[in-house]
C-alpha positions as MATLAB code, in Angstrom:
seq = 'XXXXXXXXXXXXXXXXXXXXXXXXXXXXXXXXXXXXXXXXXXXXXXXXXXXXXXXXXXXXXXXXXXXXXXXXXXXXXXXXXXXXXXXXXXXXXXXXXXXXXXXXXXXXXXXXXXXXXXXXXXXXXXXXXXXXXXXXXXXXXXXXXXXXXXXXXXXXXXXXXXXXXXXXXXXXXXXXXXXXXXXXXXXXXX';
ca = [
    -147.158   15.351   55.932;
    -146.429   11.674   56.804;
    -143.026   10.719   58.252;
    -144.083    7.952   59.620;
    -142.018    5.937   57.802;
    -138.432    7.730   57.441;
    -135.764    7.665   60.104;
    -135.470   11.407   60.101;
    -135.338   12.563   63.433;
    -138.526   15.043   64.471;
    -136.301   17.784   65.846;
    -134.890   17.873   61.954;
    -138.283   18.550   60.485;
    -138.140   22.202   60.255;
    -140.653   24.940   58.304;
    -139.159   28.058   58.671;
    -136.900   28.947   55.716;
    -133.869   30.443   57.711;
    -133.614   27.813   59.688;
    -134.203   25.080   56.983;
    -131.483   26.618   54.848;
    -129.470   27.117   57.937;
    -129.485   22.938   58.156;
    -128.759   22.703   54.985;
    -125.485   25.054   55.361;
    -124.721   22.924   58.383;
    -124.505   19.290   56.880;
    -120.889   17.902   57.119;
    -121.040   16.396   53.657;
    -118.146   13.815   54.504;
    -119.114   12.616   57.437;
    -122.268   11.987   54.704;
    -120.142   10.452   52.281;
    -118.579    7.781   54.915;
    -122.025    6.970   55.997;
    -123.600    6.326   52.972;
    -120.286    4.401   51.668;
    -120.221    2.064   54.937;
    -123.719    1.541   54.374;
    -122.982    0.353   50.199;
    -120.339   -1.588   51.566;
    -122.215   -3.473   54.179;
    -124.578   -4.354   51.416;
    -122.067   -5.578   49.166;
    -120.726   -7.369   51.640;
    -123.544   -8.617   52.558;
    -124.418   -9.994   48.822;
    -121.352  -11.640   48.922;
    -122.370  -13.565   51.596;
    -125.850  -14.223   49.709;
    -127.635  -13.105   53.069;
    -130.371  -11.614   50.879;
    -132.455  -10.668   54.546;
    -129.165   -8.564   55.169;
    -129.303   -7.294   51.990;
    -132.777   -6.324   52.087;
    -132.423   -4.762   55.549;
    -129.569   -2.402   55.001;
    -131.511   -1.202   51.506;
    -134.181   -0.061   53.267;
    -132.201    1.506   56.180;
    -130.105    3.428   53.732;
    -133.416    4.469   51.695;
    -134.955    6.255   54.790;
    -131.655    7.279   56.119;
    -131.312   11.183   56.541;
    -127.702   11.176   55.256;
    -128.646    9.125   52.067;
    -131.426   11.246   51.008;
    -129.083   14.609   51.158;
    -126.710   12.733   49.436;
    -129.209   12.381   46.285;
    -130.987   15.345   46.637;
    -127.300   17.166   46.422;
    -125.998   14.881   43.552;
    -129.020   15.852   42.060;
    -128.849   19.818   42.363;
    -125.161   19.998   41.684;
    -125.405   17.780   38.346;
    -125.507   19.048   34.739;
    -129.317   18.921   34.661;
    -129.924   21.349   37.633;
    -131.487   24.003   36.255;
    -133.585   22.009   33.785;
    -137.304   21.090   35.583;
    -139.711   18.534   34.837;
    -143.540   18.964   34.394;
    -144.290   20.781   38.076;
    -141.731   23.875   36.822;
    -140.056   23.478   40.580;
    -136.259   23.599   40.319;
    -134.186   22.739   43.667;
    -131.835   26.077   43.856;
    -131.949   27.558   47.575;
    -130.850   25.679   50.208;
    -134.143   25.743   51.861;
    -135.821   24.315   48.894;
    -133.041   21.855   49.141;
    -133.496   20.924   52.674;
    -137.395   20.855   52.362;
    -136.764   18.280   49.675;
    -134.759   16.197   52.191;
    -137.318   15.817   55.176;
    -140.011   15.268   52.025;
    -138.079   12.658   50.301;
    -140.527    8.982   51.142;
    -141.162    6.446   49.236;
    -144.808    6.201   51.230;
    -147.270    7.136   48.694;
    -144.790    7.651   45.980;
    -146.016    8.225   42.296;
    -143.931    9.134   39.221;
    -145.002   12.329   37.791;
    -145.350   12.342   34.064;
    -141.885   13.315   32.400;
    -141.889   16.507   30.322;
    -141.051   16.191   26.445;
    -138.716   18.325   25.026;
    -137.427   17.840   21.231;
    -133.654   18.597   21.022;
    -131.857   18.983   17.317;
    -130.041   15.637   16.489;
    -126.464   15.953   15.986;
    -125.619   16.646   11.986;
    -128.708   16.685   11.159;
    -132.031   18.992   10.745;
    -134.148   16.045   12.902;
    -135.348   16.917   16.279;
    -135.563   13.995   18.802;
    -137.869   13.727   21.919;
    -136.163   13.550   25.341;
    -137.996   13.101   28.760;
    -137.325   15.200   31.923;
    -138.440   14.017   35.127;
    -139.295   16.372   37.995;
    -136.140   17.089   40.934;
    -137.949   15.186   42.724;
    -138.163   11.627   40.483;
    -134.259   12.521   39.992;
    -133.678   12.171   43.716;
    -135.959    9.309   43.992;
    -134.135    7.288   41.563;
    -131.117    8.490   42.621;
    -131.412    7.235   46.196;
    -132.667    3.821   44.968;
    -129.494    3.489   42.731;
    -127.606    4.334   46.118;
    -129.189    0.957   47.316;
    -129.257   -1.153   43.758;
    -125.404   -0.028   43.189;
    -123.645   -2.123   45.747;
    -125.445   -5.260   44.687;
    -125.457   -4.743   41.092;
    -121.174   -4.362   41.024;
    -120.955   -7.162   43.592;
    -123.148   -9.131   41.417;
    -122.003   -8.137   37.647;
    -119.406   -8.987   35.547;
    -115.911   -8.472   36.622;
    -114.970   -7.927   33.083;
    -118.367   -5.933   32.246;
    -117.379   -1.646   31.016;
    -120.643   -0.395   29.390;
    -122.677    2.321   31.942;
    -120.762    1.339   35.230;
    -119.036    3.695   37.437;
    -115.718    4.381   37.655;
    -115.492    2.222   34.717;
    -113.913    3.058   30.902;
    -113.052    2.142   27.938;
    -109.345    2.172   28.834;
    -110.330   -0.161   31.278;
    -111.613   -2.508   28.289;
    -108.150   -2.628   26.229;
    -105.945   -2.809   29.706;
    -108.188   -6.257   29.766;
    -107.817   -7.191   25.832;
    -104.213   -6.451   26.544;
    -103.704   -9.402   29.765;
    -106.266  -11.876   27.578;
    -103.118  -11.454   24.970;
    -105.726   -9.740   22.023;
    -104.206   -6.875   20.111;
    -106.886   -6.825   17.437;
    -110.169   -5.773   17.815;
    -111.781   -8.046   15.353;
    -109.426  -11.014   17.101;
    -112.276  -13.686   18.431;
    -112.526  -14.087   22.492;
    -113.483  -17.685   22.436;
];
């Protein structure tokens, strides 16, 4: 294995079990939390600034950053979809599985495995519909990028933007119809 490129110290790069679920016990998850939100907001402070070098720089140092990747790989095993695996069948649920998937977590020869295709019934109605799982893996992976993309992309968007942004809802939406002076929904905005 190949950690050439992640800022993971060697000493952390365990292979017995005990001991790599013994690390994973041992993580002080806020002192996780602070790092990879001073991180975000360096980035999004750095967008403001439109020092896209910055930018660029702090991405990739919070990518390859120990704290960020146990930071996804936990989101990811303490979500709704936990116990549901992709195509490799491998589901995250010891803490040395967990760990493991933190030293292994690289973007360095990083390839998407295939999603797996389940059909689920359709609400009200005898249809089935097809939904894609990705592996834990792909889920962490995407979930560390978003770590990086999510600072820029709220620095960057709409101020007045709701739809699929966090901490963001639709009560959020009228609270702004109500200041613009609209009480209607079919009332035009310009």
């Amino acid at each position: 294995m190949n950690f050439s490129n992640s800022t993971t110290d060697k000493t952390e790069r365990l292979k017995n079990r005990n001991a790599l679920a013994a690390q994973w016990e041992s993580i002080d998850w806020t002192q996780v939390q602070k790092d990879v939100n001073r991180l975000q907001s360096r980035i999004a402070k750095a967008t403001v600034k439109g020092d896209m070098n910055k930018v660029k720089r702090l991405q990739y140092l919070l990518t390859h950053s120990f704290h960020a990747k146990a930071y996804a790989v936990k989101r990811v095993t303490s979500n709704k979809g936990r116990n549901t695996s992709g195509v490799d069948r491998k589901l995250w649920s010891t803490s040395a599985s967990k760990m493991k998937a933190v030293l292994t977590l690289t973007d360095k020869h990083y390839r998407t495995k295939p999603l797996r295709r389940v059909y689920i019934e359709k609400k009200g109605k005898n249809k089935k519909r097809p939904l894609g799982i990705p592996t834990m893996y792909d889920r962490a992976m995407q979930t560390l990028y978003a770590l990086a993309l999510e600072p820029v992309a709220e620095t960057t968007g709409d101020h007045i933007s709701f739809g699929f942004r966090k901490g963001r809802s639709a009560k959020d939406d009228k609270k702004v119809f109500s200041y613009m002076g609209i009480r209607k929904r079919h009332q035009r905005l310009f």
